[in-house]
VEXDO-952887 format. One record per atom (N, C-alpha, C): x, y, z; residue in one letter. Coordinates in steps of 0.02 Angstrom, whole numbers, padded with zeros to 5 digits, always signed. Layout:
N
XYZA...
***
This chain:
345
-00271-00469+01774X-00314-00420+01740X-00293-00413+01668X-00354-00404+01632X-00334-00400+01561X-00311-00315+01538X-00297-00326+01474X-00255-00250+01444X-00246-00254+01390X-00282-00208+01365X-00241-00179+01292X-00226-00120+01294X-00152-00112+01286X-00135-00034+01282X-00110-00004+01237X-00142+00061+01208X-00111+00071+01141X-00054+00125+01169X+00016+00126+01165X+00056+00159+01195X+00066+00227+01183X+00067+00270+01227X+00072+00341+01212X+00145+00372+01196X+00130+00430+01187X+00207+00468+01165X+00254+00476+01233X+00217+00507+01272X+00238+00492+01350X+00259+00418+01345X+00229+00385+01367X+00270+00307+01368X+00330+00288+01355X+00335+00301+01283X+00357+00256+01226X+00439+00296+01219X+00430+00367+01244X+00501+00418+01236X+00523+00378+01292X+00518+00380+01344X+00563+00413+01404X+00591+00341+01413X+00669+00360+01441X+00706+00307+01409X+00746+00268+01352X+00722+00297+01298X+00730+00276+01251X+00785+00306+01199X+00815+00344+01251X+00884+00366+01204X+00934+00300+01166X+00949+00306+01088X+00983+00269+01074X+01039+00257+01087X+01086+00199+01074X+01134+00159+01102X+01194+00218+01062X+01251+00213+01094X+01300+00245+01070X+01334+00225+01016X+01322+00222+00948X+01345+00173+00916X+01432+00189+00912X+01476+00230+00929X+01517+00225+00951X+01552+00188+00976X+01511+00180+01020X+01556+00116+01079X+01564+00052+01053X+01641+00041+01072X+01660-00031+01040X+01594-00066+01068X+01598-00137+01040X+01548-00202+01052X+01587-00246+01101X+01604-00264+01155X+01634-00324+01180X+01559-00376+01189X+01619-00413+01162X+01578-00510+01136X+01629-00528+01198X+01586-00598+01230X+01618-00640+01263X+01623-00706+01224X+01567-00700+01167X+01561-00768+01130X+01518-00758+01077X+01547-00765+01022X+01520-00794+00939X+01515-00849+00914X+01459-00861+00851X+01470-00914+00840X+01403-00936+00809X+01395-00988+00785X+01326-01013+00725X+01301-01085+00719X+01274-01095+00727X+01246-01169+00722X+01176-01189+00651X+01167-01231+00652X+01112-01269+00620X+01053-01286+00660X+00998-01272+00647X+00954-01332+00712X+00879-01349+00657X+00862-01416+00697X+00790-01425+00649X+00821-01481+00587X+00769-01473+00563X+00774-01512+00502X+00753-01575+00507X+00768-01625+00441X+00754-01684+00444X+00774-01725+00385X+00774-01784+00394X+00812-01831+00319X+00745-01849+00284X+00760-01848+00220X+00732-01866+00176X+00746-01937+00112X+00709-01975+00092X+00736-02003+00051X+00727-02002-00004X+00757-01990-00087X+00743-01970-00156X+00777-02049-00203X+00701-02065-00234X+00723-02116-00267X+00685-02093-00353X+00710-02155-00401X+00672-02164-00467X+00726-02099-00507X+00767-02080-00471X+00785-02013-00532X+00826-02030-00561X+00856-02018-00625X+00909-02041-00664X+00970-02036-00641X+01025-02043-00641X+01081-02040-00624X+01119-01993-00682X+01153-01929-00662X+01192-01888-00703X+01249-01868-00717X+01279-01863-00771X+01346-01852-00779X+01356-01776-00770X+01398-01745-00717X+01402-01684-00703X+01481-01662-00721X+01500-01606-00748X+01560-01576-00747X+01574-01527-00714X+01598-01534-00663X+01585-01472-00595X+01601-01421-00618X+01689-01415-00646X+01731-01361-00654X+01746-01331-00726X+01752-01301-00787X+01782-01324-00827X+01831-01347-00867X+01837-01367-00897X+01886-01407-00913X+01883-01483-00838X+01862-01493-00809X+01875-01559-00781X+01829-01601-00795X+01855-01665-00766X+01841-01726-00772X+01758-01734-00756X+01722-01750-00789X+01657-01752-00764X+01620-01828-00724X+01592-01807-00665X+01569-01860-00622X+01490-01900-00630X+01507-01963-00623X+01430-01971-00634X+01402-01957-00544X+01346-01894-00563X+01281-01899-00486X+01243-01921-00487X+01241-01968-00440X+01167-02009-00408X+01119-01961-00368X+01046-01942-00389X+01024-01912-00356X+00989-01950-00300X+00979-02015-00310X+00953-02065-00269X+00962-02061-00197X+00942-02053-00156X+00984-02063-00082X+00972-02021-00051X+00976-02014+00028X+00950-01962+00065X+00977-01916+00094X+00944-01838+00098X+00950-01770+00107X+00922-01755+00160X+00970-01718+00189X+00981-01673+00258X+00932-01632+00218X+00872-01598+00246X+00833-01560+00197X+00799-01503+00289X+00756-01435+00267X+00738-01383+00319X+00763-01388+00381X+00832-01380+00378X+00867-01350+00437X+00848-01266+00433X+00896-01255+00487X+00880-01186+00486X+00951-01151+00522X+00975-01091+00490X+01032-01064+00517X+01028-01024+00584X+01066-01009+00618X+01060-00991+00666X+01156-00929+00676X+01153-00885+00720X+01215-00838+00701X+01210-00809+00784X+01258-00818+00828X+01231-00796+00889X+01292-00741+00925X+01288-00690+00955X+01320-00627+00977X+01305-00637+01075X+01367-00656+01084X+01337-00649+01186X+01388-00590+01215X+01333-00524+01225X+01399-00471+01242X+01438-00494+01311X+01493-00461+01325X+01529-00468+01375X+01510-00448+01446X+01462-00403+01427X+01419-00378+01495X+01345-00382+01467X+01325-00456+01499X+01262-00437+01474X+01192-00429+01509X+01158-00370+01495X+01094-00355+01528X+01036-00375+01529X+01011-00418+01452X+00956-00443+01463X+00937-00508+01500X+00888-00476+01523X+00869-00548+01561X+00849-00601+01508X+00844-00605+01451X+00837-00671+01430X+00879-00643+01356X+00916-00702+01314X+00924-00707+01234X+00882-00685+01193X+00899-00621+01143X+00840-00601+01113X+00848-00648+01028X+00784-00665+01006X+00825-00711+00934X+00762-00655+00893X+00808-00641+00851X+00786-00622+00782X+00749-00653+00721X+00702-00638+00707X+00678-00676+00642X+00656-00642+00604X+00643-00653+00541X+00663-00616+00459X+00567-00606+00450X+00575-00579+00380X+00499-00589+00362X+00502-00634+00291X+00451-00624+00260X+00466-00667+00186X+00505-00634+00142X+00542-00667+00113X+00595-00655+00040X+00659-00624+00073X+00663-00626+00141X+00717-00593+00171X+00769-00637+00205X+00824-00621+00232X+00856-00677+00275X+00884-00632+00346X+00920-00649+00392X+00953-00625+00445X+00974-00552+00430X+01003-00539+00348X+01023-00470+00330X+00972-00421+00381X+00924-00436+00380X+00873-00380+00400X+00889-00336+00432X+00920-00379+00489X+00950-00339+00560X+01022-00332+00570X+01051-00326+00501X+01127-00327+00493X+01117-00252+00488X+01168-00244+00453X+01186-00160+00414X+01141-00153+00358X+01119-00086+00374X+01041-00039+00337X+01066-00069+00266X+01030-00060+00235X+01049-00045+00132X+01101+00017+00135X+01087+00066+00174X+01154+00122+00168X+01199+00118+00216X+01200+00060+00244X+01260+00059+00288X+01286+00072+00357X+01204+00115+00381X+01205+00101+00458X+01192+00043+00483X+01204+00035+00572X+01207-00029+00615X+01129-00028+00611X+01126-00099+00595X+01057-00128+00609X+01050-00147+00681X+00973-00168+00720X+00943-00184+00752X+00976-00220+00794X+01038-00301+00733X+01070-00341+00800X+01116-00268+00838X+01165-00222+00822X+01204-00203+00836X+01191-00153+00908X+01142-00125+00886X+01102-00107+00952X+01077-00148+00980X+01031-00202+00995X+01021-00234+01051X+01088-00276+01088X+01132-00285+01044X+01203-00300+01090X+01227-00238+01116X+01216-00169+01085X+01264-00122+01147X+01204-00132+01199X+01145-00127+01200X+01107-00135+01256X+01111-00177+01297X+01161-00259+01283X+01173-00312+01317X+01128-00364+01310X+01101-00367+01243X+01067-00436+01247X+01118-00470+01210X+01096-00555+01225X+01139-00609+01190X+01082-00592+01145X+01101-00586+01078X+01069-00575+00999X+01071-00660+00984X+01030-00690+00928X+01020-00752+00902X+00984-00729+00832X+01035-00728+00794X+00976-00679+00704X+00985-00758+00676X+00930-00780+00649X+00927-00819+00620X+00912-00835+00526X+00941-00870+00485X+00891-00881+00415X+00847-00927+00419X+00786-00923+00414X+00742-00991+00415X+00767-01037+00365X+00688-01070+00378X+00717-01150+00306X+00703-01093+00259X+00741-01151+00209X+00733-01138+00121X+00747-01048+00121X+00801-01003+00182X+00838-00947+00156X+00901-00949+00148X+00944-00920+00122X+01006-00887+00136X+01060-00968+00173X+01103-00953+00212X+01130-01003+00252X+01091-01058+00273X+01036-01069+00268X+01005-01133+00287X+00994-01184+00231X+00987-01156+00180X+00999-01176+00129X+00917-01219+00066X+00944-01234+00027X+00857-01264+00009X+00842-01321-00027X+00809-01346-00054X+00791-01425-00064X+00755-01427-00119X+00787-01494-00155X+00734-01513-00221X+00639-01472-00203X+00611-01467-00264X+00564-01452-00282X+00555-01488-00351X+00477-01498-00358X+00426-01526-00279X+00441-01562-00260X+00497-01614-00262X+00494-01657-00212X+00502-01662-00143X+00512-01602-00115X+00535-01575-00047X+00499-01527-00045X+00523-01463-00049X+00494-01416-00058X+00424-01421-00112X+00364-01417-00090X+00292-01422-00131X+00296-01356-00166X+00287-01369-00223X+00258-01323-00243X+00322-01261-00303X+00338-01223-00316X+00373-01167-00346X+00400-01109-00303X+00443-01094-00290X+00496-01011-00262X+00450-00968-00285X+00414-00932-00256X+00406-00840-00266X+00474-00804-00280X+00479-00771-00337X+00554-00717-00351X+00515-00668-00343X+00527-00602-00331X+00500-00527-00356X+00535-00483-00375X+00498-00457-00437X+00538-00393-00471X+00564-00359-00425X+00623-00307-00467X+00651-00255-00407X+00584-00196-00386X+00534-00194-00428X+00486-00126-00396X+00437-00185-00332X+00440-00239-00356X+00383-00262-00307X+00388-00243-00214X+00441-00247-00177X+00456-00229-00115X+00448-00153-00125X+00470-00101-00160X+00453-00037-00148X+00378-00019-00162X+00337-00066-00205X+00255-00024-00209X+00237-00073-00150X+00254-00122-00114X+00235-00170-00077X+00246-00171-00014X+00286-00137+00005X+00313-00114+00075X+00294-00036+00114X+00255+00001+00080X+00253+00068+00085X+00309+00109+00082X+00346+00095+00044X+00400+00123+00028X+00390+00191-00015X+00376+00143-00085X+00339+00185-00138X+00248+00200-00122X+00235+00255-00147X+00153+00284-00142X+00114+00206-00171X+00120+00147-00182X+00066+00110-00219X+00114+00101-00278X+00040+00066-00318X+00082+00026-00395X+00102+00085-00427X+00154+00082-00467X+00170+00125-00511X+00217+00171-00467X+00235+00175-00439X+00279+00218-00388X+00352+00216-00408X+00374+00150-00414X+00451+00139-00427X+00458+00139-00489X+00525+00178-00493X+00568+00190-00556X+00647+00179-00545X+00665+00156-00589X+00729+00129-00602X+00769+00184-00592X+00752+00240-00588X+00792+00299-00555X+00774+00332-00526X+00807+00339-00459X+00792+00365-00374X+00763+00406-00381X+00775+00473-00420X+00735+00533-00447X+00694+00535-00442X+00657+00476-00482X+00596+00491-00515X+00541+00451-00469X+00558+00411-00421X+00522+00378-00377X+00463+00410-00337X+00413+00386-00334X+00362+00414-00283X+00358+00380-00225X+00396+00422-00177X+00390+00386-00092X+00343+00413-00082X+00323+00395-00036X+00274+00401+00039X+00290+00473+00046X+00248+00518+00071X+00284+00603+00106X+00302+00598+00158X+00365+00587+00166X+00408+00609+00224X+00437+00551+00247X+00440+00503+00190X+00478+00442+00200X+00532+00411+00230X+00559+00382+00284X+00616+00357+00316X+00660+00310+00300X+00633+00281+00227X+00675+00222+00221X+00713+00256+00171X+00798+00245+00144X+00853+00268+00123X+00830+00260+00068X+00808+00292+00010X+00797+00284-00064X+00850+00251-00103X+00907+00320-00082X+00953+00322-00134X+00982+00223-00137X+00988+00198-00068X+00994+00118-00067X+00961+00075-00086X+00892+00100-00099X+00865+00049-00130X+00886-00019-00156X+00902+00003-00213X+00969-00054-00264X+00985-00105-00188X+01034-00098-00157X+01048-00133-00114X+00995-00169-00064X+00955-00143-00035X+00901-00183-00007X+00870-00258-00069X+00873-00222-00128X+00855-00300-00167X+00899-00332-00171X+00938-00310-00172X+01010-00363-00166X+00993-00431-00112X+00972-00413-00054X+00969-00440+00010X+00889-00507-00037X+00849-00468-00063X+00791-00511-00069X+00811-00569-00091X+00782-00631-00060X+00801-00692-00087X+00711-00748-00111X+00725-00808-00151X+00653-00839-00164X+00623-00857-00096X+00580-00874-00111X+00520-00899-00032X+00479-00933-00060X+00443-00999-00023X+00410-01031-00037X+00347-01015+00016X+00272-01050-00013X+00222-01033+00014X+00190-01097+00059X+00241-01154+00040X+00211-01219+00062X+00281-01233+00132X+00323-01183+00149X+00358-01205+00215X+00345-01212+00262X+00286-01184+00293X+00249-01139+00347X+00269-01187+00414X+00265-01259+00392X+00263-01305+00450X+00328-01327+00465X+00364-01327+00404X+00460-01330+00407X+00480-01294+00456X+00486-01241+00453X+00504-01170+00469X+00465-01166+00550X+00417-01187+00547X+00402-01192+00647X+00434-01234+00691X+00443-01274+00651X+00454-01343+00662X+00538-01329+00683X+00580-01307+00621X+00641-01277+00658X+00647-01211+00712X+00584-01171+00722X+00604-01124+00759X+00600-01144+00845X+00547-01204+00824X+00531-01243+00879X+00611-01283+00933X+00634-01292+00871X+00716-01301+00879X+00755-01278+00911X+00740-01209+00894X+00785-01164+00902X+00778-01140+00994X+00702-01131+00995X+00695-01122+01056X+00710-01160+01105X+00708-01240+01090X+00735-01277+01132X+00794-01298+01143X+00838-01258+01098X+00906-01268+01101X+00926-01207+01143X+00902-01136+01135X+00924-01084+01169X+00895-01101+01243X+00827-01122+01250X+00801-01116+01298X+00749-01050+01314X+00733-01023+01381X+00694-00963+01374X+00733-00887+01355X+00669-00863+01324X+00711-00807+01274X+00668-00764+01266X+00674-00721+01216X+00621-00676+01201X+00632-00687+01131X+00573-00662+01080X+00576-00672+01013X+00540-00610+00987X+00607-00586+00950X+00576-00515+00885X+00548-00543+00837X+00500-00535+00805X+00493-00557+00749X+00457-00498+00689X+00476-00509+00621X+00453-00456+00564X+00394-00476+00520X+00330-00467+00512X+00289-00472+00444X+00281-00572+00424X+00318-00588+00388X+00295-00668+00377X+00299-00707+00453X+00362-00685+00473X+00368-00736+00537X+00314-00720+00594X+00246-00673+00589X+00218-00662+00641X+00172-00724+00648X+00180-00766+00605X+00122-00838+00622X+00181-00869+00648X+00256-00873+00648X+00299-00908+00661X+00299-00898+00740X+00309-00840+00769X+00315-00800+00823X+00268-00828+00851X+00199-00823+00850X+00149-00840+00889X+00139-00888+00895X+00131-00952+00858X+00126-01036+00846X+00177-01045+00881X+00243-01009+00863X+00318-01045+00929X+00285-01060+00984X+00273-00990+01001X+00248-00959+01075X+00197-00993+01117X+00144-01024+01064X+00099-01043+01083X+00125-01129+01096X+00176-01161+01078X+00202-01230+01078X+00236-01242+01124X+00295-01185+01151X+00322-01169+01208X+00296-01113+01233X+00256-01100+01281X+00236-01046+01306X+00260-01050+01375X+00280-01085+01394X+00357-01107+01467X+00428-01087+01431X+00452-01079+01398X+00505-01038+01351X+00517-00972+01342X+00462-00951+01293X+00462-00899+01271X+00440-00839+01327X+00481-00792+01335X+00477-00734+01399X+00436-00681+01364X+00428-00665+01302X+00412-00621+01279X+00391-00588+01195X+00365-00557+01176X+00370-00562+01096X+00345-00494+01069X+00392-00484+01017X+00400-00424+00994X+00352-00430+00921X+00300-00401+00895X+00281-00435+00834X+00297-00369+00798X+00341-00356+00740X+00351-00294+00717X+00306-00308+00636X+00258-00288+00632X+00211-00288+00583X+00213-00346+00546X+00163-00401+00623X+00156-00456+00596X+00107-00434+00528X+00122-00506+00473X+00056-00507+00435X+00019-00585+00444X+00040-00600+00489X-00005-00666+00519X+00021-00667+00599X-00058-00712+00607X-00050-00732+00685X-00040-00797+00717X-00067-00804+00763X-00063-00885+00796X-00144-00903+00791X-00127-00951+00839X-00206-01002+00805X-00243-00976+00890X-00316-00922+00866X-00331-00915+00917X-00368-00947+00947X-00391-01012+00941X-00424-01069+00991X-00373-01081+01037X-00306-01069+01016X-00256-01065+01069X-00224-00999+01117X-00248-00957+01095X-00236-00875+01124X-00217-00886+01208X-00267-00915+01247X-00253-00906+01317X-00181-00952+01309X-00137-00952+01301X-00065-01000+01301X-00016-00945+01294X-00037-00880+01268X-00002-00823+01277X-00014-00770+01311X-00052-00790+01380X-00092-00752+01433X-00028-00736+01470X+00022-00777+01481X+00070-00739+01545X+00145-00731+01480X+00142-00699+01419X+00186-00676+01393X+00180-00607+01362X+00229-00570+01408X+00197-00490+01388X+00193-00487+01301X+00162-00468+01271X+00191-00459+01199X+00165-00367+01166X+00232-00358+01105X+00234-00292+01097X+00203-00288+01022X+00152-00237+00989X+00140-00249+00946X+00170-00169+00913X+00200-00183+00858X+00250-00122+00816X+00213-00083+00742X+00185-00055+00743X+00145-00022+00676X+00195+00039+00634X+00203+00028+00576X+00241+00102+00565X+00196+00138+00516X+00211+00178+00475X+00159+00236+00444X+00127+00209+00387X+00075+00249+00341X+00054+00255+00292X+00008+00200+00273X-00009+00161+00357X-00062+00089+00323X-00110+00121+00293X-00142+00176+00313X-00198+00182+00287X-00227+00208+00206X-00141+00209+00189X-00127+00233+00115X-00138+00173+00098X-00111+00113+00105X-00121+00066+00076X-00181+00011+00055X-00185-00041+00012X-00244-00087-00018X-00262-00126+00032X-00166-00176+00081X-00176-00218+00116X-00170-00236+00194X-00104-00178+00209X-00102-00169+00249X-00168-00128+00296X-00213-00107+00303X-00281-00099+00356X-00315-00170+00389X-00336-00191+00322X-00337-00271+00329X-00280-00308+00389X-00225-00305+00374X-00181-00360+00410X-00169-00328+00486X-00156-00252+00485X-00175-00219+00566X-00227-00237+00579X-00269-00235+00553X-00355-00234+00586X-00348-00321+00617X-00317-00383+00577X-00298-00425+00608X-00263-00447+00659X-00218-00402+00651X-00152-00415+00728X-00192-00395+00767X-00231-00306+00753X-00242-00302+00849X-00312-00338+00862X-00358-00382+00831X-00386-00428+00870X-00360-00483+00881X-00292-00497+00859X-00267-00516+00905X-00233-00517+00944X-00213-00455+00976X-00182-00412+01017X-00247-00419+01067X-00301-00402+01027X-00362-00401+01076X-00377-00445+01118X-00383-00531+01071X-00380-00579+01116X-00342-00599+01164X-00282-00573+01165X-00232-00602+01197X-00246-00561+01274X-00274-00506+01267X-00293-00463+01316X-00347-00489+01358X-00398-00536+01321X-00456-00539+01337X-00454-00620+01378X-00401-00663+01374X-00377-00710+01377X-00300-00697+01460X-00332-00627+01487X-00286-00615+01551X-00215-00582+01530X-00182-00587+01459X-00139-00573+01430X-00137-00487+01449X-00041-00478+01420X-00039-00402+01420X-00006-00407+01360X-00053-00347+01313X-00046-00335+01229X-00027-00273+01236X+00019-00227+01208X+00027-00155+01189X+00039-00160+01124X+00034-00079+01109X+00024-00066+01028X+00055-00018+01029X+00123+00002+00982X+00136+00058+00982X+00105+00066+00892X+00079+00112+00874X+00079+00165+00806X+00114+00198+00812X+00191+00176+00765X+00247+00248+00765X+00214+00306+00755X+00152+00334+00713X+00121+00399+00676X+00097+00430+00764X+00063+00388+00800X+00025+00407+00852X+00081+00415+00914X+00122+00400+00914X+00202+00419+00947X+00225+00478+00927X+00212+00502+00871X+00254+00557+00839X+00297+00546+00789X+00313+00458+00778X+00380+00460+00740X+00336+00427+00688X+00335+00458+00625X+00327+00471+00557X+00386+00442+00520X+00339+00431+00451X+00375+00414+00392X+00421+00337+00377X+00385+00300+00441X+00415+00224+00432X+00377+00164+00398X+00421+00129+00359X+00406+00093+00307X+00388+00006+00341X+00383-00025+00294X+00377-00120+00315X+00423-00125+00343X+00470-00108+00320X+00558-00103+00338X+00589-00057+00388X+00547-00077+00446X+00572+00006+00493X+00640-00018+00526X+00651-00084+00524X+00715-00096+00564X+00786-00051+00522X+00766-00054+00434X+00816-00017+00390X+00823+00059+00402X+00751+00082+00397X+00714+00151+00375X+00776+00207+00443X+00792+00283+00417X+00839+00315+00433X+00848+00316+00507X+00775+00308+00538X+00768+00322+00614X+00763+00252+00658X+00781+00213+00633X+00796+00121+00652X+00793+00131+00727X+00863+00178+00746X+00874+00184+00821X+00843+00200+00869X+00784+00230+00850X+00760+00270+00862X+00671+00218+00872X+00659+00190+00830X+00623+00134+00824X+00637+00088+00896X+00700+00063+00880X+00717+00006+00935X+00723+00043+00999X+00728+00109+00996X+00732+00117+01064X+00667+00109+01105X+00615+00127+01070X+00555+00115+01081X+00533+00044+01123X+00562-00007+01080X+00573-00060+01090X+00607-00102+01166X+00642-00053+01174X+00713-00076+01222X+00674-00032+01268X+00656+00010+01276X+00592+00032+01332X+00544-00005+01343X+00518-00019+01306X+00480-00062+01348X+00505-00126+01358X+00544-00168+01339X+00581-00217+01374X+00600-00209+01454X+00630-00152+01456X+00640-00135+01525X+00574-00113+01577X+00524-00098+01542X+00467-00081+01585X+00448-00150+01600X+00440-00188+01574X+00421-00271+01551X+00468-00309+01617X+00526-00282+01651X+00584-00311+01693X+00630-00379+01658X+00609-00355+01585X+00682-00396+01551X+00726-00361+01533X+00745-00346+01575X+00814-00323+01567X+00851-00326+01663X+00918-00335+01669X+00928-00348+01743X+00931-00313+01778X+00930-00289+01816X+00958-00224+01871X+01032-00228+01880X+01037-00173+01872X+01135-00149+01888X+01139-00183+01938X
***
């Protein structure tokens, strides 16, 4: 039977007390890998005399020759007691890397840290061309030019700040959202984390997550905003894999001539406040939940939580950062367990 459920406040509480962040973490096993990618070969370029250090000896480089080029990093946490029924892997959105779900901009435990006291094996990953995975000539690899963004662009762009003109170079004077959850005064630090992004990876970057899944095997997959075409295209490639999928304000989907391929994967859809303040965000919800819709209509089970229509207010693009994170995921980690991923004592 099909379903779309938009989740109620009833629902979405009970259960959902956050993790003790107290409690030590026991790991049975850490640890990081590479997966994906592919060789490349670079010819016709001049050969250069480089001086690495200064004062030393300078080397002639051949750029000629071939590159390990869109791997993708991988960072993995297996608690010592662990409850979930499947590996949960983390994925970033655009201009971001694994930080996401590290420690807030002010310094609380991110997202991985709670789903390990809860007992999942965590998997946070950097896609291609971020952070630890590292990145590749342009254009000759990489098509095309890096997107950078100013420091105001993520705060008028994220619902952080009220719209354009919102951010100011001093916290003071900033116009948030009313009743905003994401840490102002950190700001500064959240750009820290922003890194370039390209617009021509799209197929790199599946291509390793595709990787990834087949290296972990079946799992469940969180995913944030860029990676929601990543999330769904995975899903839809391995749909014998993937147990489950969390889309936390995708801004893309999967390819719905393929929709029925995500008929027997519960999936969770995550909304936080102030879309309707915004230019673009109505648009990109109004996209997810038809396809939330289809996936329903296709035998699938789609839920929707709206933090605003829950009660919990004032969350940004960035709700995994924003003050009430825990509080977010618990949401989350409820319904995982309604879902029966998670094991029985």
């Amino acid at each position: 039977m099909s379903r779309l459920a938009i989740v109620s406040l009833a629902t979405v509480l009970i259960a959902s007390m956050p993790a003790n962040a107290d409690e030590p973490i026991s790991l049975r096993g850490m640890g990081s890998f590479h997966v994906g990618g592919r060789l490349v070969e670079i010819s016709g370029k001049p050969v250069k005399e480089v001086t690495f250090t200064p004062g030393g000896v300078p080397a002639k480089v051949d750029p000629n020759g071939t590159y390990q080029v869109e791997q993708m990093y991988v960072q993995y946490f297996l608690p010592a007691n662990e409850k979930g029924a499947y590996p949960l892997l983390l994925w970033h959105g655009g201009g971001l890397t694994g930080v996401t779900y590290e420690t807030t901009p002010d310094g609380r435990e991110g997202w991985l840290n709670y789903f390990l006291r809860k007992g999942f094996a965590v998997y946070n990953s950097d896609a291609v061309e971020r952070g630890r995975a590292g990145w590749a000539q342009y254009p000759d690899i990489f098509k095309g030019e890096p997107v950078f963004l100013t420091t105001a662009n993520p705060f008028e762009r994220f619902r952080i700040g009220d719209g354009p003109g919102s951010y100011d170079p001093d916290p003071a004077k900033r116009k948030l959202m009313p009743g905003s959850q994401f840490p102002n005064e950190a700001y500064e630090n959240f750009v820290k984390q922003n890194v370039p992004r390209w617009t021509t990876t799209d197929d790199a970057t599946i291509a390793a997550y595709i990787a990834e899944v087949d290296r972990i095997g079946p799992c469940i997959i969180l995913f944030h905003s860029q990676a929601g075409t990543f999330g769904f295209k995975v899903a839809q490639a391995r749909p014998d894999k993937v147990k489950a999928l969390i889309a936390v304000e995708p801004a893309g989907v999967g390819d719905p001539a393929k929709v029925d391929l995500l008929k027997n994967i519960p999936t969770l859809f995550v909304y936080g406040d102030y879309i309707e303040r915004d230019s673009r965000w109505p648009k990109i919800r109004a996209t997810g939940i038809a396809f939330a819709e289809a996936i329903s209509a296709a035998g699938g089970s789609a839920d929707v939580i709206d933090l605003p229509k829950a009660g919990i207010h004032g969350n940004s693009h960035v709700m995994m950062m924003d003050r009430n994170n825990r509080e977010v995921a618990g949401l989350i980690q409820n319904w995982l367990e309604s879902k029966g991923l998670t094991k029985k004592p």
